[in-house]
C-alpha positions as CSV (number, residue, x, y, z in Angstrom):
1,X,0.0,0.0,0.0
2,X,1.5,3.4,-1.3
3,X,1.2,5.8,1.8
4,X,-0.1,8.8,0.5
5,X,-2.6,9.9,3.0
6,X,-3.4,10.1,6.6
7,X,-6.0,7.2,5.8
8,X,-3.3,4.9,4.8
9,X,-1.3,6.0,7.2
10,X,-3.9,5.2,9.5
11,X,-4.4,2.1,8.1
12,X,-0.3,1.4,8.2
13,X,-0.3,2.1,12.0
14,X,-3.4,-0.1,12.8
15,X,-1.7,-2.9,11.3
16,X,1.6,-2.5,12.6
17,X,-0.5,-2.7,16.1
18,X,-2.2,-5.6,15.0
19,X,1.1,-7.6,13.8
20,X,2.6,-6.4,17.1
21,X,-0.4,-7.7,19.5
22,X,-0.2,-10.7,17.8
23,X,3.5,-11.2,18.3
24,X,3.2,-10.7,22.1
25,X,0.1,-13.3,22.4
26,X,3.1,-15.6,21.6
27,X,6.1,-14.4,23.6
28,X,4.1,-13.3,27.3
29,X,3.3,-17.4,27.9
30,X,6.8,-17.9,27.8
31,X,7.9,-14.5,29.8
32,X,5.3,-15.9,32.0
33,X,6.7,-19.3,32.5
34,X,10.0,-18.2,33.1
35,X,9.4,-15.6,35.6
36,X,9.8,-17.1,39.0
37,X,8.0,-14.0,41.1
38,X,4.1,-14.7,41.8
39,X,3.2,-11.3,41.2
40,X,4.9,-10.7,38.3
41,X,4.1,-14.3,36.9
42,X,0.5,-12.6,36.9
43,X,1.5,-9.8,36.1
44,X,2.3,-11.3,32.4
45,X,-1.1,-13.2,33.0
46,X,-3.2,-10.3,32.8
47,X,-1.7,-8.8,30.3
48,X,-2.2,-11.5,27.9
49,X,-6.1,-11.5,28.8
50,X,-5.8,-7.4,27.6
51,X,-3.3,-8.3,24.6
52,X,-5.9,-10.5,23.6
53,X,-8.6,-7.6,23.9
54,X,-7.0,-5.8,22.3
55,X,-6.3,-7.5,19.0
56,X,-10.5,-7.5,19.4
57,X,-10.4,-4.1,19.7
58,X,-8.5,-3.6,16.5
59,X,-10.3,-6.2,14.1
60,X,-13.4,-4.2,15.6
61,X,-11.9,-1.3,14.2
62,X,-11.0,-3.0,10.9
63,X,-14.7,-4.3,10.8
64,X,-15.7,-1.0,10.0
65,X,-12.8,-0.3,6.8
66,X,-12.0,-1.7,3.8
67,X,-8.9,-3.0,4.5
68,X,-8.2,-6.4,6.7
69,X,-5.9,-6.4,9.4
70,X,-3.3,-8.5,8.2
71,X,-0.7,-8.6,5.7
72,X,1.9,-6.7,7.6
73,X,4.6,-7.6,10.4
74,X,5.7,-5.1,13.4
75,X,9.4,-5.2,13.2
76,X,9.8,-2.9,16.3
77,X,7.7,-5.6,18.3
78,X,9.8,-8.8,16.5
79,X,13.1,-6.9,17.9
80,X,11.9,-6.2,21.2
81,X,10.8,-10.0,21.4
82,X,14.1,-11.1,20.1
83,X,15.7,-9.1,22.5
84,X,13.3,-10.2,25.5
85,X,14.0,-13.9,24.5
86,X,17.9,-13.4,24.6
87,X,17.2,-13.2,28.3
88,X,15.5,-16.4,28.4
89,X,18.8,-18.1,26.6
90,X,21.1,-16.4,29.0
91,X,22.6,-18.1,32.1
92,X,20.6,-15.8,34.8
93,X,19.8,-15.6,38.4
94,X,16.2,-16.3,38.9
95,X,16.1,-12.4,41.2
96,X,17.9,-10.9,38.2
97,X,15.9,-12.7,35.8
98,X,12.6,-11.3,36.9
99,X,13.6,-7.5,37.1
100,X,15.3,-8.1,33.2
101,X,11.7,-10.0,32.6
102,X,9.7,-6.4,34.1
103,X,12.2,-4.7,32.2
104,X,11.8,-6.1,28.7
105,X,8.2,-6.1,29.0
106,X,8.1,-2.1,30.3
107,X,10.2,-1.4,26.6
108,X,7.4,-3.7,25.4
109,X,4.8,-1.0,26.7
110,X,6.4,2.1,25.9
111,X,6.4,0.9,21.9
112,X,2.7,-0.3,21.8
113,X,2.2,3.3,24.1
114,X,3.5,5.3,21.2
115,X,2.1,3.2,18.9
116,X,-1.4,3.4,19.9
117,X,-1.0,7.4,20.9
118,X,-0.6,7.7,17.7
119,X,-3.3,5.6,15.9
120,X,-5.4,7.3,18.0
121,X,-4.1,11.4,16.9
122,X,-4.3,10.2,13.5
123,X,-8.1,8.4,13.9
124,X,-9.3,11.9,16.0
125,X,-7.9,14.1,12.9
126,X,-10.3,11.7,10.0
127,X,-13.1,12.0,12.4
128,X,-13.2,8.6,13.7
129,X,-14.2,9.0,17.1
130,X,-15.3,5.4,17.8
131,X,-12.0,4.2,16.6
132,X,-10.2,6.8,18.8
133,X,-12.4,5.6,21.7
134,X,-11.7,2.4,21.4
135,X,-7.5,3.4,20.7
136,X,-7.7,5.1,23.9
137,X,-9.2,2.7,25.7
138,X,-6.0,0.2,25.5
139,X,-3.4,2.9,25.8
140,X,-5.5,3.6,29.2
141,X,-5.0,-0.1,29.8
142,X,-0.9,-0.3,28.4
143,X,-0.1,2.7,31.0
144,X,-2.0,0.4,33.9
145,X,0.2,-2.3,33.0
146,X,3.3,-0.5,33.0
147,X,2.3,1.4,36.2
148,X,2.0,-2.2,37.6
149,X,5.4,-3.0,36.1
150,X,7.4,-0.3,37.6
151,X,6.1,-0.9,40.9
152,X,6.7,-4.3,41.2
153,X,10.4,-3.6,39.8
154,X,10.9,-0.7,42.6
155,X,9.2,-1.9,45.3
156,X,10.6,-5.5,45.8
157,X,12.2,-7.2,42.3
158,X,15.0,-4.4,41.8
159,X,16.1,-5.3,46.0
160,X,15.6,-8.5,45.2
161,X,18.4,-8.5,42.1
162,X,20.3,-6.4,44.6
163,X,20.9,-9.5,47.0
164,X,22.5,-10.8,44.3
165,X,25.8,-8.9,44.5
């Protein structure tokens, strides 16, 4: 598709979201299973219950288009993954593992953040209010999680790595 419109645009970042949601249905079961904190083993649990709302959300928003969600892949999110997984390879404390584990999944956050701030500028400025609505309903939801995240990192799993030195 030739980008030469906000539409398309549009359209371009919508899939890129889609692709990227769909990436991370894959990888959080395995962030999951290797974390060895409770809380952030549920952590990971819930978000996959919202990642999976919110690849809904988005073939809710294709449902009303011409275009299908597919067809596309999110390299930001396939590097961020790749990265993540590295961790996973590595030779790691468990106490150091789990704060590299909140870590990786905070960057995770930040890029579907920006990602869905701006789906959502660019759905507000073609006058797709329902689609903005429904944009800024899961970047509400990607903030909660990475609240969660960084207080679960500075309130014990950060001390925890500590002990480790």
């Amino acid at each position: 598709m030739r980008l030469d419109s906000l539409e398309k645009l549009y359209v371009h970042e919508l899939k890129d979201l889609y692709s990227a949601e769909n990436q991370l249905l894959q990888a959080l079961p395995r962030m999951e299973k290797a974390a060895t904190d409770s809380d952030l083993k549920a952590a990971l649990a819930d978000h996959l219950k919202q990642t999976k709302n919110h690849v809904k959300r988005l073939e809710s928003i294709f449902s009303g288009m011409d275009y299908q969600p597919g067809g596309h892949k999110c390299a930001g999110m396939e590097g961020l993954i790749k990265e993540g997984e590295s961790l996973l390879e590595g030779d790691a404390d468990s106490n150091v593992l789990d704060a590299a584990l909140v870590a990786a999944a905070q960057r995770v956050e930040h890029y579907e953040m920006a990602g869905y701030g701006t789906a959502r500028a660019y759905a507000e400025k073609l006058g797709r209010q329902a689609d903005a609505d429904l944009l800024q309903e899961t970047l509400n939801e990607e903030g909660l999680c990475n609240q969660s995240l960084t207080r679960l990192a500075e309130r014990r799993l950060n001390f925890m790595a500590m002990a480790n030195a």
